[in-house]
Every structure is written in C-alpha cells, then in structure tokens.
N, C-alpha and C positions, 0 to 999 in steps of 0.2 A: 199936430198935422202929420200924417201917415210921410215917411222915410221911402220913396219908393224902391230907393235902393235896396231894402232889404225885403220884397216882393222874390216868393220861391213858390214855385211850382212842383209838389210831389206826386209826377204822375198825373192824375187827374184833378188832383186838390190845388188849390190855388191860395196859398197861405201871403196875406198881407204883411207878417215877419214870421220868421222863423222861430218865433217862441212861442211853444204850448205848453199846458199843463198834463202834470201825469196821474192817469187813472190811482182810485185810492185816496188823494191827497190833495184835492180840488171840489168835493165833493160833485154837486151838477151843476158847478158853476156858479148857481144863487146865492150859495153862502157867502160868499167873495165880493156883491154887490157893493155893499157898504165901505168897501176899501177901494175899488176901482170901479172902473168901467170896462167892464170884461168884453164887450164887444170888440175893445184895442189891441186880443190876442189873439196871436197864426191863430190857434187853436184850441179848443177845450176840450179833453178824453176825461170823461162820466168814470163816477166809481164802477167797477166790477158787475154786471149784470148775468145771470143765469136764470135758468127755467123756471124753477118753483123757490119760493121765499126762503131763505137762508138766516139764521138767527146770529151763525158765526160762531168763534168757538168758546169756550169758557175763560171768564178773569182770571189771572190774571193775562194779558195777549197782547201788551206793550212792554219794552225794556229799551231804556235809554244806554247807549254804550259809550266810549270812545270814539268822537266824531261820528256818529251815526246812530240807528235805532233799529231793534230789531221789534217786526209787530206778526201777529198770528191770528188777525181779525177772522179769518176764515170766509171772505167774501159773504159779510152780513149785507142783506140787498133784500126788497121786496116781492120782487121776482119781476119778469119780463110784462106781464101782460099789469101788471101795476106801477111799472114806468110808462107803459104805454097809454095807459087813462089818468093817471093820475103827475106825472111829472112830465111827461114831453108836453103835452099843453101850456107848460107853465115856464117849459127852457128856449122853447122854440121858439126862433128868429134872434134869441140874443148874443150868438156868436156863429157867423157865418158855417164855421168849423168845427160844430159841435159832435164828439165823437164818441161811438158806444163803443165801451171794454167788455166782449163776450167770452164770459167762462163757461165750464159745464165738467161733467164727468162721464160724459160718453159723445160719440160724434151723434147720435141722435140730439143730444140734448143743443150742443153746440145747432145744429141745424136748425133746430126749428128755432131758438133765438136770434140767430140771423137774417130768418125767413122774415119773421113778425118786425125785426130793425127797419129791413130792406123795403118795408112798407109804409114809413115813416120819411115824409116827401123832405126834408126838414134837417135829416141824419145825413151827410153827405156819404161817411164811410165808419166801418167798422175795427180797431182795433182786437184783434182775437188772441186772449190770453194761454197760449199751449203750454204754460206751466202747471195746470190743473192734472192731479191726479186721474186715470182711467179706471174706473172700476171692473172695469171689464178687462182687465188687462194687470189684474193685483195691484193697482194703486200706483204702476208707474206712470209720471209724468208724460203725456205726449212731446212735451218737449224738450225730453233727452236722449228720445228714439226717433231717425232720420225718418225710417219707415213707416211710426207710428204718425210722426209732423206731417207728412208726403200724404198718406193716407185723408187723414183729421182736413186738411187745405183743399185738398181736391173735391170733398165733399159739400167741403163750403162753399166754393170755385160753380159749384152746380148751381147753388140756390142764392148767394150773395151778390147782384147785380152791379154793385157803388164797389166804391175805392175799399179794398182788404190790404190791413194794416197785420202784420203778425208780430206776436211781442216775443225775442225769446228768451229762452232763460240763459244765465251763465254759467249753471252747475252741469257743464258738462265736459267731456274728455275735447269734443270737435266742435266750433261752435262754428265751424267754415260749412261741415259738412250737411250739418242742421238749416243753415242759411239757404245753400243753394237748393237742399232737395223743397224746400218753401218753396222758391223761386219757381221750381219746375214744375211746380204742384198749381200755379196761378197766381200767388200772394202778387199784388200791387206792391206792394213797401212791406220796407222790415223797422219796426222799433228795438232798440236792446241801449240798455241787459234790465231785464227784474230784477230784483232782487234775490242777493246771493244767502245760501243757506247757511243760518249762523245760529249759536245757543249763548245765552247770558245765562249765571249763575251766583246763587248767593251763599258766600262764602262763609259767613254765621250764620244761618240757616241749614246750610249743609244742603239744598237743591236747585234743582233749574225757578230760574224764574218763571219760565212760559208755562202757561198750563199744559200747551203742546211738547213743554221738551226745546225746540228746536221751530226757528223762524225766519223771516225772512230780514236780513242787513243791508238797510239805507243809507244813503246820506255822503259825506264825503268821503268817509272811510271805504266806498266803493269806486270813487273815482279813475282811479288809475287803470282796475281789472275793468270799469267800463269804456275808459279810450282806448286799452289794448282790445278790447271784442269790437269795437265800431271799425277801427283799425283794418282788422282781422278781415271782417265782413264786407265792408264798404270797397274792400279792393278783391275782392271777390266772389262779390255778386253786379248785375248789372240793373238791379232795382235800386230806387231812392230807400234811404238809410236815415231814420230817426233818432239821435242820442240822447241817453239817457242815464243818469248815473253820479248824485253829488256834486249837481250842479247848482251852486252858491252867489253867482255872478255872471258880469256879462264874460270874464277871461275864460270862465270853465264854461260859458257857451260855445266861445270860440275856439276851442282848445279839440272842443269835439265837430267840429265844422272843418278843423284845419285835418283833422285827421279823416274825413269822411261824411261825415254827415249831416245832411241837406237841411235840417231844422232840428230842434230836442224838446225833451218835455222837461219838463224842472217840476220836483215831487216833495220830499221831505221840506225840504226850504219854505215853502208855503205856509207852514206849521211855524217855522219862526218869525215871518217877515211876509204877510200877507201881500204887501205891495212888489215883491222881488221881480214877480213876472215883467211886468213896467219898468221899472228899473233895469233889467235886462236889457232888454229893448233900446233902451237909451243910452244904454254903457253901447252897447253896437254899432251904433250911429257914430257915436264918438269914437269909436275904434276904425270905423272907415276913414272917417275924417283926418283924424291921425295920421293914417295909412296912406292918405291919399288913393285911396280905393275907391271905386264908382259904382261897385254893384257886389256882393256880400256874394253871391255865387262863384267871385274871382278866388276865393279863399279855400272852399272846399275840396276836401280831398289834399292838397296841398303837401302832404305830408307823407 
C-alpha cells in the first residue's frame, strides 16, 4: 500500500516516494521486472541516450575499487530514434515517472534529442547529462564551464517543453556556481553529483586498468563529496534538488534528504541488490514512524 506520507512534488513531477533510479544502472527499467514491481518507484531515469548509436568504448571499461567502481562504458545506447521505435513502446505506461538521460557532444546534438523526447506523450521529463565532452569546444566538458552549462540549458529551455532535470558533475572548482547559472538558464530541477573522475591500476601488470586510462567512481566511496555538493547546491539555489551518490539504504537516502534534497536516485547498489530500490522505500516509512514524523518533506533541507 502506497505511504502517502512520502508523496513529493519536484516541480512539476509528482513522485509517489522519493526514490528513483539512476540513469546507467537500471537499464529501461525492464530488466528489473523479475525482481519487483517497478511501477512502486518515484521514478525510473533510462540509461544514457544520444543522437546516433554509440558502441561505447573498448574492454576493458569496468574496475571494481574500494567501496565503489569505476566504469568507462562510454554511453553504449542505440541512438534516439531507435528508443523511440523500438523501446518506448515497450516501457511505456510502466512507471508513471519514466525518465530520459540525454547526452551528446554539441548543443545541436543535445537539441534535437530532446525535441524527438519532448514528443513522446509517455516521457514526463528529461534528465540532461552536461558531463559529456564538447567537441566543438576541445573536448571540455559542458559541465565544468558555468558559461558553457548557461549556454547548452538555454537552448534546451527553447525546444524541451516537460520537466528539465540537469545532472551535474562534481569535478569541478565551483559546484554552487554551475548550479545557479542552470538555474537561470530554465533547468526545472537539479540531480548531482555524476560520477567523480577516478583511474584504477594494476600494479603487476604495471598499467591502467581502463582502456580509457581514467573513469568514472561510484558507489559509496563517493558519498560524503556527494552530501557536501547536495549541501552546497540545495542551499543555494531555489530549484528542487535530486541526490545522488552511494546510496546503500534507506539512512544514506535520508541523510541526503536531511541535507537538501527533495528525492534521490540510487545507482551502483542496483548491481548488488536488485531489490534495494523497495527496500529503501520501506526503511523511510520506518524512519518516519520512528520519528514520529507525518510527512518526509518535514526533514528536508534540515541540515
């Protein structure tokens, strides 16, 4: 039986609890069938989508660490207009909150993936990943340049009519200042943090493990840099705020709720304990209960 007490509102989204999945590590939801009932989550963010089909990048592009994992998958995905024939047909209607993660490597590319989303009755809102490289711009990151973030939002802000979600990254000097210029550019909501840039190494072999060198670090060993940036952001901007970042249970859900943010997505964990998302869920309930608290929006921010 649905908790109404942990009924949140992000904006325009109206999530039945505050826990979703994070793009990457939910695949489109389907896979996940056989162990729950995925309809019983705030939300589901789809793996990674971009313009033309992407293979990803060469093996090896996982490395298990200390308390986390670092991976280099390179946004392997079909491409946009073959989620659009061939998998939203097949996701649609089975989570209220079903949400597309759009990558790219130029604001064209980003645009028109958003256009063809924005078309899709079904997609409530978009999740926009601005940690993707610019080619146009030598390969930096839109999401460590306020100007370049400001820019990349606004043009989405044109053509995205539904709920804009912006994910950002934590590999940067200002993560306050990245926030707001989003904010001011039209983003709906903010998710964070990505994943932080890390490299494993093998020490009898004498190399990197990634074929890339250098990857992305999940899991809990990013937790604490992820409540100081929810922290950061959540008191410093005036948009609803998504956490994310080695979250294992319902404590480390709440933990980033007390410090700011309004629901989270829970990623690598998925990969251990298919059933975690649920589980969450129900550790929250019990935690109100505990608390003698009457509605899970009392907690937020808190901190």
């Amino acid at each position: 039986m649905e908790d109404k007490r942990l009924n949140i509102n992000i904006g325009s989204l109206f999530l039945q609890n505050p826990v979703m999945t994070a793009s990457g590590t939910f695949g489109y939801g389907e896979e996940y069938e056989d162990f729950m009932d995925i309809s019983l989550l705030g939300g589901i963010v789809v793996k990674g989508t971009t313009l033309e089909r992407r293979e990803g990048n060469k093996y090896p592009r996982l490395a298990e660490t200390p308390s986390g994992m670092i991976n280099a998958v390179g946004l392997q995905n079909k491409g946009i207009e073959y989620f659009c024939k061939n998998i939203y047909p097949r996701i649609k209607g089975k989570n209220k909150n079903t949400i597309v993660n759009v990558s790219g490597s130029s604001i064209e590319d980003y645009c028109k993936v958003a256009d063809m989303v924005n078309q899709l009755e079904d997609i409530p809102a978009i999740e926009l990943n601005i940690s993707c490289p610019n080619v146009k711009q030598g390969g930096m990151s839109f999401g460590v340049d306020k100007n370049l973030a400001f820019d990349l939002v606004s043009e989405i802000r044109k053509i995205y009519k539904k709920h804009l979600i912006v994910k950002l990254t934590p590999n940067v000097t200002n993560i306050i200042e990245i926030a707001q210029a989003i904010e001011k550019a039209g983003a709906d909501s903010l998710s964070l943090i990505n994943t932080v840039l890390a490299m494993a190494v093998d020490g009898e072999k004498q190399r990197a493990i990634l074929s890339t060198i250098t990857g992305g670090l999940s899991g809990p060993a990013i937790k604490p840099i992820a409540l100081r940036c929810v922290w950061q952001v959540s008191h410093n901007v005036s948009i609803p705020v998504i956490g994310m970042g080695g979250i294992q249970n319902a404590m480390d859900a709440i933990e980033f709720m007390l410090v700011g943010a309004s629901a989270v997505e829970v990623g690598t964990t998925n990969f251990q304990n298919p059933k975690v998302c649920l589980e969450i869920i129900k550790g929250i309930s019990d935690y109100l209960d505990r608390h003698n608290i009457n509605n899970i929006k009392d907690i937020i921010g808190i901190i």
